[in-house]
C-alpha positions as CSV (number, residue, x, y, z in Angstrom):
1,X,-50.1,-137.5,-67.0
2,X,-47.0,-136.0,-69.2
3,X,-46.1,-139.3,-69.8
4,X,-49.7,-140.5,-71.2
5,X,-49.8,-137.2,-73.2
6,X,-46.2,-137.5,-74.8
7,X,-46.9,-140.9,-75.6
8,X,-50.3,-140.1,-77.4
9,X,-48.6,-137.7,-79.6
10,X,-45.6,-139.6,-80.5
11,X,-48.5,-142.0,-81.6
12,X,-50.7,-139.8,-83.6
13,X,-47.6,-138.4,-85.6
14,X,-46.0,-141.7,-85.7
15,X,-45.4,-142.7,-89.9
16,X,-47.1,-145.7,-91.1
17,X,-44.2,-146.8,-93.8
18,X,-46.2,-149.0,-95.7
19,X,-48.3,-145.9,-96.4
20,X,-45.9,-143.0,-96.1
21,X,-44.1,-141.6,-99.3
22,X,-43.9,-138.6,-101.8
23,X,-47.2,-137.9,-104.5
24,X,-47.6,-135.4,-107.1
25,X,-50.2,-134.2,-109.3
26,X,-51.9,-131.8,-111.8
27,X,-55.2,-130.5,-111.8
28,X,-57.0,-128.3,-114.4
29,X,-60.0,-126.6,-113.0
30,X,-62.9,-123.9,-114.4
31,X,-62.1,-120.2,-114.5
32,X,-62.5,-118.5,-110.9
33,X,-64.9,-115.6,-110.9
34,X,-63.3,-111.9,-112.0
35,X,-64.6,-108.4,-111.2
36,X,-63.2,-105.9,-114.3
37,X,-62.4,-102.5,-113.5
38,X,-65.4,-99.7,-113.9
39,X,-64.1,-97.1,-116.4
40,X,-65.5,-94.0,-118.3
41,X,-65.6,-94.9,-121.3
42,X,-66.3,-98.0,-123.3
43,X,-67.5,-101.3,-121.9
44,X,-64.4,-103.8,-120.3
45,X,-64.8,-107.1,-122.7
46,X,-62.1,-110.2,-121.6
47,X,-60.5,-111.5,-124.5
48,X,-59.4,-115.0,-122.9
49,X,-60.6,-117.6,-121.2
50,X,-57.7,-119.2,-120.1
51,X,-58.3,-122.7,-117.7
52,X,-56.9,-122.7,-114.3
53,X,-53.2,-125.3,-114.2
54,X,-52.5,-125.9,-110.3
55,X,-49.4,-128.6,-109.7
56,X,-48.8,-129.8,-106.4
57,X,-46.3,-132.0,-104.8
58,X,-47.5,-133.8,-101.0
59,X,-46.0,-135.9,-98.4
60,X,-48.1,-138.8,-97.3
61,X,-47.7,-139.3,-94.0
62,X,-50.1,-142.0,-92.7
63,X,-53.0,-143.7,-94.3
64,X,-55.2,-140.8,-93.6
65,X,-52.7,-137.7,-93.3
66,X,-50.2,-135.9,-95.8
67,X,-48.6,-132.5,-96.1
68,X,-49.1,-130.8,-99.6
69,X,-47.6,-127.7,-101.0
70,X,-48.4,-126.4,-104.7
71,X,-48.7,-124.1,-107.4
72,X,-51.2,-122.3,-109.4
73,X,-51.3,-120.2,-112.2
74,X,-54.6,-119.5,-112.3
75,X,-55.6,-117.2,-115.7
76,X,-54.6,-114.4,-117.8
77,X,-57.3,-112.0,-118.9
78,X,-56.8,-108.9,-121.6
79,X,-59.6,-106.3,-121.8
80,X,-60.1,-103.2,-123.1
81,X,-60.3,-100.4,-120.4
82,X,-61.2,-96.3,-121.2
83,X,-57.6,-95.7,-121.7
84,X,-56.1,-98.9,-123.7
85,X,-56.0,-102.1,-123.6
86,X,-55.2,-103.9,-120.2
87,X,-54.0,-107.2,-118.9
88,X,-54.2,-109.0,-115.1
89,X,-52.1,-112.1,-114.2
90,X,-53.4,-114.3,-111.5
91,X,-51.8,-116.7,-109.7
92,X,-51.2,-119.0,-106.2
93,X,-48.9,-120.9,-104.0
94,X,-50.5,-123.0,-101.2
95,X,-49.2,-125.4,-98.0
96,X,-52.1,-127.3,-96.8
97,X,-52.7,-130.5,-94.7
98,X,-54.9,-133.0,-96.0
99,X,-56.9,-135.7,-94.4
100,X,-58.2,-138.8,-96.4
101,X,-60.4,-141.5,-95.6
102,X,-61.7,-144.1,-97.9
103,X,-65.8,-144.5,-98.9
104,X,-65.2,-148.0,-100.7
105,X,-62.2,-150.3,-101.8
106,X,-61.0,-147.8,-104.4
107,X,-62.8,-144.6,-103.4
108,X,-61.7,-142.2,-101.1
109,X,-62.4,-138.7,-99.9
110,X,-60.4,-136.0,-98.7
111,X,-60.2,-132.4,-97.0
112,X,-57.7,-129.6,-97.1
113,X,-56.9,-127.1,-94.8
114,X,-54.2,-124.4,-95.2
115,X,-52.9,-121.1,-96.3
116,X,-52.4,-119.5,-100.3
117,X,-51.0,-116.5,-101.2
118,X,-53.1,-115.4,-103.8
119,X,-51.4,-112.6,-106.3
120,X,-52.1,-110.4,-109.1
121,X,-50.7,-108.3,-111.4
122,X,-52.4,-105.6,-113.5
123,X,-50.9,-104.1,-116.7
124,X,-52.1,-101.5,-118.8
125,X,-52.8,-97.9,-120.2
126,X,-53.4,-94.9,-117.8
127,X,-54.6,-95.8,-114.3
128,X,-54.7,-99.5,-114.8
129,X,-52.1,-100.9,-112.9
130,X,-50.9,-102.3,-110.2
131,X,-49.5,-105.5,-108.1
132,X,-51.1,-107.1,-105.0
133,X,-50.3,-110.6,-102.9
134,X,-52.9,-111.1,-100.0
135,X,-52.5,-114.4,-97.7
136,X,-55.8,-116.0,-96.9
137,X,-56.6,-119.4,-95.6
138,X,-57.3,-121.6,-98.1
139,X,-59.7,-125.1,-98.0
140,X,-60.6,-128.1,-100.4
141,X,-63.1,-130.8,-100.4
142,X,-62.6,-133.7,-103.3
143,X,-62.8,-137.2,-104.1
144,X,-60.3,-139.5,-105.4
145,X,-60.9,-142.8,-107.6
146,X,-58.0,-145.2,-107.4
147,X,-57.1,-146.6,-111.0
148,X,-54.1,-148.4,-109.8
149,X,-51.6,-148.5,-106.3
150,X,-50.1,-145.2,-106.8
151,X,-52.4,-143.4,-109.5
152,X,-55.8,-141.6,-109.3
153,X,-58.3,-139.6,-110.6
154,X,-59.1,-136.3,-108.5
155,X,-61.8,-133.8,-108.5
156,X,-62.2,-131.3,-105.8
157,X,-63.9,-128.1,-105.2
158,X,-61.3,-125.6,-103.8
159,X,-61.2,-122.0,-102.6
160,X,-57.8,-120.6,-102.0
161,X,-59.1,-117.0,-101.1
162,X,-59.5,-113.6,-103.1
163,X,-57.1,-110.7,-104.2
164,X,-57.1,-107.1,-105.7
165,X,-55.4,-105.1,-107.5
166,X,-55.8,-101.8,-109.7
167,X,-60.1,-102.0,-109.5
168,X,-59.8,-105.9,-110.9
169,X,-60.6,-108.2,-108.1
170,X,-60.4,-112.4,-108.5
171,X,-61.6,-114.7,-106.3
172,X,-59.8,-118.1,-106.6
173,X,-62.8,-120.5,-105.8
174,X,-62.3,-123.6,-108.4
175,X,-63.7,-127.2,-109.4
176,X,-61.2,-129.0,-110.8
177,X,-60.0,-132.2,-111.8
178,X,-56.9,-134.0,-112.0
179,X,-54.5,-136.8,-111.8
180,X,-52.4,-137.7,-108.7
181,X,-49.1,-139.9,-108.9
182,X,-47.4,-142.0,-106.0
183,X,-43.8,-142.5,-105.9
């Protein structure tokens, strides 16, 4: 029984080198929903509508498996609060495994599961102000179309959790799309 059982995981995490190898890519995505602060005074207005930029880096480690780690800076908003103007910083750093499995010849789809720590920083007059990082699990569902060997498309919906900070609160739930490279 120990024998069968080593031998069946030395299989399932056995590399496939014809498949196995390094990939990176870059994915811009729609803005991620924002609560502003409540204040007394006059309305909060964002100023900017900055995209989500996530970059990631992945080992491939089979046909249908890879490890993938990344970044995200995921926007910068300036209001005007009671007391001043105001700015919040959000961003993300992820480590995810991903499974793959093709739908046609140069189709595939693909599923993420992992963990992001989400953070956000909060600048600005009077009580407005503050820095938060919160670790929550993170999970992806996207589709990849195969332009050559070691290049695709990418779009994938994405939610890589929530954090607050200083009465803002940001939820870092994306579509975005993107390119993938193969090395």
């Amino acid at each position: 029984m120990k024998h069968s059982t080593f031998a069946a995981i030395c299989a399932a995490l056995s590399i496939s080198s014809a498949t196995a190898g390094p990939y990176a890519g870059l994915a811009i995505g729609n803005r991620s929903h924002q609560e502003l602060p409540q204040a007394a005074g006059p309305a909060l207005q964002p100023a900017d509508r900055d995209s989500p930029l996530v970059a990631y880096g992945g080992y491939q480690l089979s046909e249908n498996w890879a490890v993938e780690g990344g970044y995200g800076r995921m926007s910068d908003t300036r209001f005007t609060a009671a007391a001043g103007r105001a700015k919040a910083e959000s961003s993300l750093a992820y480590l995810a495994g991903r499974w793959s499995a093709p739908l046609g010849e140069s189709t595939s789809w693909y599923a993420k599961l992992g963990v992001a720590r989400n953070a956000l920083r909060v600048e600005g007059a009077g009580s407005i102000d503050g820095k938060e990082h919160a670790l929550r699990p993170m999970g992806a569902l996207g589709i990849a179309y195969h332009i050559a060997p070691r290049l695709a498309l990418t779009g994938e919906l994405a939610s890589y959790g929530r954090v607050q900070s200083a009465g803002l609160r940001k939820s870092h739930t994306i579509v975005q799309a993107g390119l993938r490279f193969g090395f």
